[in-house]
N, C-alpha and C positions, 0 to 999 in steps of 0.2 A: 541622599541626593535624588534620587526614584523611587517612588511607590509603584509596582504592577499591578495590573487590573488583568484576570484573566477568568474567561469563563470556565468552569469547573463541573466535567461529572463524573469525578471518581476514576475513570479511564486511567488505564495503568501510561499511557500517553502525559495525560494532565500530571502524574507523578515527577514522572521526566522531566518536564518541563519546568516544572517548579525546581525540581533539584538544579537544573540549569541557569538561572536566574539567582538562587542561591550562590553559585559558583562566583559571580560577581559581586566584589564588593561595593558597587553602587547602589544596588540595590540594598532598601533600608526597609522596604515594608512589601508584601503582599497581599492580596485582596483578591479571593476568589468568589465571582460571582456566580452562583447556585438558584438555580430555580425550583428549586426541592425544599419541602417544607420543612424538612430536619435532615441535617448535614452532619456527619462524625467530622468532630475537628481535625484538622492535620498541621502540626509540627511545622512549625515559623511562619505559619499562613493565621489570617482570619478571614472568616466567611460572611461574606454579603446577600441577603437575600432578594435577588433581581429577577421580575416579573420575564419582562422583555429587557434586550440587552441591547435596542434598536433605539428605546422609550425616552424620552426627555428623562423620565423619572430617573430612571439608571444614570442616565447623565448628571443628571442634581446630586445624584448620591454619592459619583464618584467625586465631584467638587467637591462636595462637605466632605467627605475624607480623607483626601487627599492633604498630606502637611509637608511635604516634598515639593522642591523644585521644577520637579520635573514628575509628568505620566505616562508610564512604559501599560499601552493601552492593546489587549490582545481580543480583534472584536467578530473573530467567530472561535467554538469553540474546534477544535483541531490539532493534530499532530504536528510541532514544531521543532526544530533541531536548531538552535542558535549557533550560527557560527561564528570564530575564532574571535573573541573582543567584540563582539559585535553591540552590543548592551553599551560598551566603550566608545565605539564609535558614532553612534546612536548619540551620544550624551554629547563628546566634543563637538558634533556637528551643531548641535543648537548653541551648546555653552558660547562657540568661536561665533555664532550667525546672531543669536538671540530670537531665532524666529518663533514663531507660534507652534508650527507643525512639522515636523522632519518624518522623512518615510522613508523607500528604498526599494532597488530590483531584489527579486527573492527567486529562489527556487521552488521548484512544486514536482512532488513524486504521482506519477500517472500511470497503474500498471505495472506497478514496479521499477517504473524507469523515470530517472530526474533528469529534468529539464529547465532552464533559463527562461525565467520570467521577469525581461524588461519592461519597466513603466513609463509615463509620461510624464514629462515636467508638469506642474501644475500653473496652471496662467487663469485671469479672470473670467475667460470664457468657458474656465474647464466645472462649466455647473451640472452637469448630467449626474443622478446622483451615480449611476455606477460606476465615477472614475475610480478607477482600479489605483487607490493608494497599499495595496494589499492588504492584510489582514494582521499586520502588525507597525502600530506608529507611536511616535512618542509625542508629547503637547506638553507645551510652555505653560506651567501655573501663574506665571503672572499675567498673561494675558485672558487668564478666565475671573481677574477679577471686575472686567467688563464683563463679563458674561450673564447676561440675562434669559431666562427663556418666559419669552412672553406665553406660548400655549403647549399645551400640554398633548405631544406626539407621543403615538406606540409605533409607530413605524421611523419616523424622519427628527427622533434626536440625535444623531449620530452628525447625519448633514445638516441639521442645522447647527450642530458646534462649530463645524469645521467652515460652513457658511461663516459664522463669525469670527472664527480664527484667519480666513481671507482676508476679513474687512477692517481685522485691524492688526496685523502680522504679515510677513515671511511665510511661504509654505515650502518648505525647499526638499529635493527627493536627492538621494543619495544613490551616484550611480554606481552603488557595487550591491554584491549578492547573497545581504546581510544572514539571511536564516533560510531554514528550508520547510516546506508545507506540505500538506496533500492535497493535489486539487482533487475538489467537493464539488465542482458543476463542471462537467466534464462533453457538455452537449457543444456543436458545431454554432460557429458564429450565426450563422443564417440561421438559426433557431432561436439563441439568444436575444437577439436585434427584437424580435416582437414583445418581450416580456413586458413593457411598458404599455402595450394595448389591450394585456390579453385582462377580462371584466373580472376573472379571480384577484387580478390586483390592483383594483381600482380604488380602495380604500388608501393602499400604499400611494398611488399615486395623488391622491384627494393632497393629500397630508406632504408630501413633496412641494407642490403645488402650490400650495400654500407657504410654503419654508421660503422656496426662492422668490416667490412674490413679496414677499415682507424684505429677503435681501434686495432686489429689487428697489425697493422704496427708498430702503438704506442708502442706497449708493447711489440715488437720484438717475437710476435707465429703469424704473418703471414707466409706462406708457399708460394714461389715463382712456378709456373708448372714446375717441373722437378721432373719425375718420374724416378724409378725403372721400367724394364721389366721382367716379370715374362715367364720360358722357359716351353712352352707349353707342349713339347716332352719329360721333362727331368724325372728320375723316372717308376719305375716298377708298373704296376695297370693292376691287370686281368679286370677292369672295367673302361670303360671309364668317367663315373658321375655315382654316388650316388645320389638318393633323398630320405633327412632325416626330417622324420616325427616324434618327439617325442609327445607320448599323453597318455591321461591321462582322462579314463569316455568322452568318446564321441563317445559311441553306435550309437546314431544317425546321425552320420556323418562320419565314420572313414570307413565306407566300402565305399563310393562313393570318398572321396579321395582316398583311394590304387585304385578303379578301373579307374579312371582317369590319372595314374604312369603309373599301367600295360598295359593300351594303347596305349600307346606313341608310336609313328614311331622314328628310330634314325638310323643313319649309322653307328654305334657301341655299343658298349655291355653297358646295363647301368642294375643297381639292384636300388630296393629301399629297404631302412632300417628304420624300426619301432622300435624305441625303447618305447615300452611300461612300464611305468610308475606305474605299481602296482593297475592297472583300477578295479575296484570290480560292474561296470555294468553292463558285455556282450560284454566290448569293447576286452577282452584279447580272448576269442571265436572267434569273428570275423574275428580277425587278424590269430590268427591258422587258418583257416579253409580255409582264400585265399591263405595262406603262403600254406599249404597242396596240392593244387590247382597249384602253381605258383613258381618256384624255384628262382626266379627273387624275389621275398619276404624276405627279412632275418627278422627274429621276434626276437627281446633282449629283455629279460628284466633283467635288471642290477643288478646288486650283492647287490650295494651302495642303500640304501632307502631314502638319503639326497638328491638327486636331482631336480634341478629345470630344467627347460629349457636348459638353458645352459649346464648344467651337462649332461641333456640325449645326447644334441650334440657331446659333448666332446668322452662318448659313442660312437655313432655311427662313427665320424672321424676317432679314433684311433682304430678302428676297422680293422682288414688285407684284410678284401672283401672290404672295403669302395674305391670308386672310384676315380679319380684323379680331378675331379670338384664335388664337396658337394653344392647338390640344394635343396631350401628353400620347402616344401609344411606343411602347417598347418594341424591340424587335422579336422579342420573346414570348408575347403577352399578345392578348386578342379582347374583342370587344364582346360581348355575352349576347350583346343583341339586338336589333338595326335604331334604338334609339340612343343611345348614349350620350351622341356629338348635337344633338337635341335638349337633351335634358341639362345640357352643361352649357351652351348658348342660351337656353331661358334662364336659366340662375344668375348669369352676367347679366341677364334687361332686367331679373326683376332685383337683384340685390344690389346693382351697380359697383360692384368690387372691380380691382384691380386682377384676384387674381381666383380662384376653384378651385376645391381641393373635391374629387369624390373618394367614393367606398371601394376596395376589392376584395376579389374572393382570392384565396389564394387555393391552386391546383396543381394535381400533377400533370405529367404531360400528356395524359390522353384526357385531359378538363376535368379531373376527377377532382372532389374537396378533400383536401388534407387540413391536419392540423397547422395553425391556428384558425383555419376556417377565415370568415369576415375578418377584414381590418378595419373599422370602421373610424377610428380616430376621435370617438367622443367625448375624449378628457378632453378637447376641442372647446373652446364658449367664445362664444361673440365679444362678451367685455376682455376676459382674461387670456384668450389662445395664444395673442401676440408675445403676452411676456411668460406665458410657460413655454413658448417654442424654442425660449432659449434654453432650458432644464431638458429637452428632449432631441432625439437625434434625427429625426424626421417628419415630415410632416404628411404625408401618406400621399396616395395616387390614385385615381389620375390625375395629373396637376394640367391643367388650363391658365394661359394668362391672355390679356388685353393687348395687345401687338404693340398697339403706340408706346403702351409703357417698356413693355419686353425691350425694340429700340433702343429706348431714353437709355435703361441702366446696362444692357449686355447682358451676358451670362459668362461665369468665368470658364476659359478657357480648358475645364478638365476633366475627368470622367469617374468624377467619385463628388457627393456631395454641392455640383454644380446646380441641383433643382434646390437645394437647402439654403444654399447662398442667397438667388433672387429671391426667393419665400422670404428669408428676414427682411431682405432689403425693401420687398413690397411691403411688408407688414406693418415697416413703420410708420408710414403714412397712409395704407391702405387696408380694408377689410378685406380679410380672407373668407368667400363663400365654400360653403361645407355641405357636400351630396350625403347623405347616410345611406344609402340606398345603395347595391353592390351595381356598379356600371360597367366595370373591369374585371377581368380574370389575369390574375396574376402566376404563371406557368414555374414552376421549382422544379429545377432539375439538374443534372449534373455539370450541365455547362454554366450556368447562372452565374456571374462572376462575384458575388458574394456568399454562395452557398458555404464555403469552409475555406475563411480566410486563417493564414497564418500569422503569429504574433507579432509578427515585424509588419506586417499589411492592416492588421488591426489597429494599432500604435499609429498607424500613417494615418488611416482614417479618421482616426479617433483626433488626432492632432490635429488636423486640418477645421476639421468639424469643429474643435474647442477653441481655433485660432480665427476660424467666422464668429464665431459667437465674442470671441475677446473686440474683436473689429467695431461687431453691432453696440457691442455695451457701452465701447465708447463714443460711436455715434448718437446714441440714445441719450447719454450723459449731455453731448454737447447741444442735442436738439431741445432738451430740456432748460438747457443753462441760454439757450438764443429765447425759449419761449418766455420763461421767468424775466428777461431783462425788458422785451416787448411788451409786458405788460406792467 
C-alpha cells in the first residue's frame, strides 16, 4: 500500500527507523535515498542515489519508483520515533479523504527535552515555502499522474510538488502528534524571519520564485506589469509627508526616534504624528514635553481603546494635518540621518507609486550593526515583486504610502502583519517603489515584540499572514476574470 522514501546515512538513527517502518505492514517497499557514491546494502531496503533531496531530480525519481498507492516521504534526514499506528493513521486519513497530501503535529526533542509541535492548516495562501508541513508527509500517487515538472530545480522540487498537489488536491493536516523528531534549526524566530534576504540564499530564492510564479499562472492570480499612476500634485495638504509613529510603553526609545523626525532637512513642510497608545511608563511625558518644544509634533491619543497598530495608523491618516505621503518610523527605530523623509518624497515624484518600500540596517541598541546586517529586499523587481510577495512574509521597511490611497482602503485594525496586508492590497493595482540604499536603523533588542515568539504566537502569525495572502489570490483571480471578460 506505501513505499517509504527516506534519506539515508548509515546513522545507527536511520536503522531505527527503518526497523520501525518495517514494524507496519503497510509498508511494502523502502527507498533510501543516499548521496554517497557506494552504499552497503541493507536488509528490506534499496538504495537510491540522490544528488539533492530538495532537486526536481529526486522528485522524478521518486515518481518513477514509486508502484504503491501511496508515498510515506521522510524529507530531512533525522532522528524519528513513529508513534503508536501512526504509518496507520497516516494511510486512513487520505484512504477516507482521497486527498493529495496529508501531514500532521509532531514532536521535536530540544536538549533533551520533547516538546509539541503544532502545525497550521494548509489553505491557498499558505505559499511561503517554509510552511512548516514538518518533516514527515505522505502523497497521493494518483495525483502525480498529473505531475509535470516543467524546469529543472536543485532547490524548489519539493515545493513545487506540493505547489501542484494544491492545485489539484486536498492537503489536509492531521491534528494529532503522529511521530517524534529532533529539532535541527534551533535559532529564535527573530533570527529565522530574515533567512529569505539574507544574499547566501538567493539562488534558493531565484528558484522559489519562479515555482510560485508559474503556480501563479496556473491558477490565473498572476498579475502581468501594468500599473496604475498615482498624481503626485493631486489634493490639498498643508504638509507635504507625515511621519507616523504609533506606540505604546517605550520610554526608553520613543525620545530618540521623535529626535531623529525632528531633524530631518527637507525642501517642504513635513509634521510627524504620534499616536500614543494609552503608554502608563513615561512614554505619554516624553512625547508632551518634545510636542511642547516642537509644533512639527502632533501628540493623539485616541478616543477608541481597541487599537492595534493598524488602528493607531488609521488615526493618524485620517487625521486633517496628516500630510500627502504617510512615512513608516517605529517607536523603536530611528532615522540614520536628516535626509531620509527626502529621499522617499522624491521616489513618490519621480516613480509615481502608490506606495515605498526603503533599506534598513539592522542594529543593536546602542546603533551598533548586528547580524544580518542590510535588509535590502532585492529579490524585489519591478515586473515580478507583486507576485512573489505573495511566497514571502514581508516586504521590508521603511514603508511609505500615498495618503489619498492609505484613506481609500484603511489599514486593518491589528498589530501583527497590518503593513503586509495594505502592501498586497496596493500592489495590485499599484507599483511598489524600492530605496536600496539603508535610510533606516532598525534597533533588536530584548523588548522587540517579535524577537522570540513562541509556537503558538508563531502559528498565529503565520495564519494570519497565509489567510491575507488566501484573500489576495482570490481577489487577483477575480480581477483577472473582470479583465479577461472586458476584453
Amino acid at each position: 500500500m506505501i513505499t517509504a522514501f527516506l534519506p539515508f546515512s548509515r546513522l545507527q538513527y536511520s536503522i531505527e527507523t527503518i526497523n520501525d517502518l518495517l514494524r507496519s505492514r503497510l509498508i511494502s517497499k523502502i527507498y533510501l535515498l543516499s548521496g554517497e557514491e557506494k552504499t552497503e546494502p541493507i536488509e528490506n531496503c534499496e538504495i537510491l542515489k540522490v544528488k539533492d533531496l530538495t532537486s526536481s531530480a529526486a522528485i522524478d525519481l521518486i515518481v518513477k519508483k514509486n508502484q504503491s498507492k501511496y508515498i510515506l516521504l521522510f524529507t530531512r534526514d533525522n532522528n524519528y520515533q513513529l508513534g503508536q499506528f501512526s504509518v496507520e493513521r497516516f494511510y486512513n486519513v487520505m484512504n477516507s479523504t482521497d486527498a493529495g497530501l496529508v501531514y500532521s503535529n509532531y514532536n521535536t526533542i530540544q536538549e533533551g527535552s520533547v516538546s509539541r509541535l503544532p502545525v497550521n492548516d494548509y489553505q491557498p495562501g499558505s505559499l511561503r515555502d517554509d510552511f512548516n508541513f514538518g518533516p514527515l508527509i505522505m502523497i497521493n500517487a494518483a495525483y502525480l499522474k498529473s505531475y509535470k515538472n516543467e524546469n529543472e530545480y536543485k532547490h524548489a522540487g519539493i515545493y513545487n510538488l506540493r505547489l501542484h498537489l494544491s492545485r489539484v488536491s486536498e492537503i489536509i493536516r492531521i491534528p494529532e502528534y503522529l511521530y517524534t523528531t529532533v529539532e535541527t534549526d534551533t535559532r529564535k524566530s527573530g533570527v529565522k524571519q530574515f533567512d529569505y534576504v539574507n544574499p547566501k540564499n538567493r539562488d534558493v530564492q531565484i528558484e522559489m520564485e519562479n515555482a510560485v510564479t508559474d503556480h501563479l499562472k496556473k491558477i490565473n492570480a498572476y498579475l502581468s506589469p501594468d500599473f496604475k499612476e498615482i498624481d503626485p500634485d493631486s489634493g490639498e495638504f498643508e504638509f507635504e509627508a507625515s511621519v507616523i509613529m504609533p506606540v505604546k510603553n517605550r520610554a526608553s526609545t520613543v525620545g530618540d526616534a521623535i529626535s531623529s523626525v525632528l531633524s530631518q532637512k527637507t525642501s517642504f513642510k513635513f509634521n510627524m504624528i504620534v499616536v500614543d497608545n494609552y503608554s502608563d511608563d513615561g512614554t505619554t511625558d516624553i512625547i508632551k514635553n518634545l510636542a511642547d518644544k516642537d509644533s512639527r509634533l502632533i501628540h493623539i491619543i485616541p478616543e477608541r481603546k481597541d487599537l492595534g497598530i493598524g488602528g493607531c495608523w488609521n488615526e493618524a491618516v485620517h487625521n486633517k494635518l496628516c500630510g500627502r505621503y504617510s512615512v513608516q518610523l517605529d517607536s523603536d527605530d530611528v532615522y540614520p540621518d536628516e535626509n531620509t523623509v527626502q529621499i522617499i518624497v522624491d521616489t513618490f515624484k519621480k516613480e509615481k507609486c502608490a506606495m515605498v518600500i526603503g533599506t534598513y540596517r539592522m542594529t543593536n541598541f546602542k546603533l551598533e550593526e548586528i547580524p544580518p546586517g542590510v535588509i535590502d529586499h532585492r529579490e524585489w523587481t519591478p515586473d515580478n515583486g507583486r507576485n512573489n510577495a505573495l511566497r514571502i512574509n514581508g516586504l521590508g521597511a521603511p514603508r511609505s504610502f500615498y495618503t489619498p490611497i492609505l484613506r481609500e482602503y484603511k489599514i486593518p485594525n491589528v498589530s501583527y502583519g497590518e503593513d503586509y496586508a495594505v502592501g498586497l492590497l496596493i500592489s495590485r493595482d499599484y507599483q511598489i517603489g524600492r530605496i536600496y540604499e539603508p535610510i533606516y536603523l532598525c534597533r533588536r533588542w530584548e523588548g522587540n515584540s517579535d524577537a522570540a515568539l513562541d509556537i503558538e504566537k508563531q502559528n498565529s502569525y503565520n495564519e494570519y499572514k497565509d489567510r491575507l495572502r488566501t484573500i489576495e489570490i482570490l481577489a487577483r483571480q477575480r480581477k483577472n476574470e473582470n479583465d479577461n471578460r472586458a476584453t
